[in-house]
C-alpha positions, 0 to 999 in steps of 0.5 A: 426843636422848634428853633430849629423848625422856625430856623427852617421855616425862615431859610425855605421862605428865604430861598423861595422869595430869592428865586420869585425875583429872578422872573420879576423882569418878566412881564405881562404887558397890555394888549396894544404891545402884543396886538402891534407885536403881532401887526408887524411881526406876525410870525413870531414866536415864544413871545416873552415881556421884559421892562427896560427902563420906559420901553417893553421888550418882546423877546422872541424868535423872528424866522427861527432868529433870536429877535428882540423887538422894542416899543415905547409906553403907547406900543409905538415901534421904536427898535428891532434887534436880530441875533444874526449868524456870520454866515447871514453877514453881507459879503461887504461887512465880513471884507471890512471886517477882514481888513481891521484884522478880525476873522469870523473865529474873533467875531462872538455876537452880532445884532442886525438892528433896526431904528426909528428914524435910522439906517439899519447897522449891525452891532458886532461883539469882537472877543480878543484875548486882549481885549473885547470891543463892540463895533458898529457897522453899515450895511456897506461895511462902513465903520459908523463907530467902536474900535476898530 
């Protein structure tokens, strides 16, 4: 009986440390990221923290939009992703689209994204049965890289 209560005992401890890991992305940063945070999106909501690589992530909703918001170890702003709608993509975007052969149904992910020292581009994820690819585009609908 007491096998079985330590066997038991161990698989509970077990199942309790394997699920304690699954939150350990998460994270509380300093003040400076949730103040800077604020500073330039005021407006955010359901604020979490993850750590990816040396920058902290602010997972969160910008104007009801899956946003996530990067910043370096001193809380500089470094990168802004928005998890965009087809119906929010430029007219010019969805022509170019179009004219590479790809409709809004081959179309499963964009990102309106924002860098240091760049231009805003979007980040499409084009699910095929064929094939899945990522593509790059300006906002005039200019191929900035991927597969077309």
């Amino acid at each position: 009986m007491k096998r079985k209560s330590f066997l038991l005992a161990t698989l509970m401890c077990a199942f309790v440390a394997l699920f304690a890991s699954c939150d350990k992305d998460d994270v509380r940063p300093e003040e400076k990221f949730t103040i800077a945070l604020n500073t330039k999106y005021p407006g955010a909501t359901n604020v979490s923290w993850d750590k990816e690589g040396n920058y902290y992530v602010a997972d969160c909703y910008i104007s009801g939009i899956e946003s996530e918001i990067w910043y370096d170890k001193s809380a500089n702003w470094v990168r802004s992703e928005f998890d965009i709608p087809y119906d929010l993509l430029p007219e010019t975007i969805k022509n170019s689209l179009l004219s590479y052969g790809y409709s809004r149904i081959d179309i499963d992910d964009i990102d309106l994204i924002y860098e240091i020292g760049k231009d805003e581009y979007y980040d499409i994820d084009i699910d095929r049965e064929d094939k899945d690819i990522t593509i790059y585009m300006s906002k005039e609908g200019e191929m900035l890289g991927g597969r077309p």
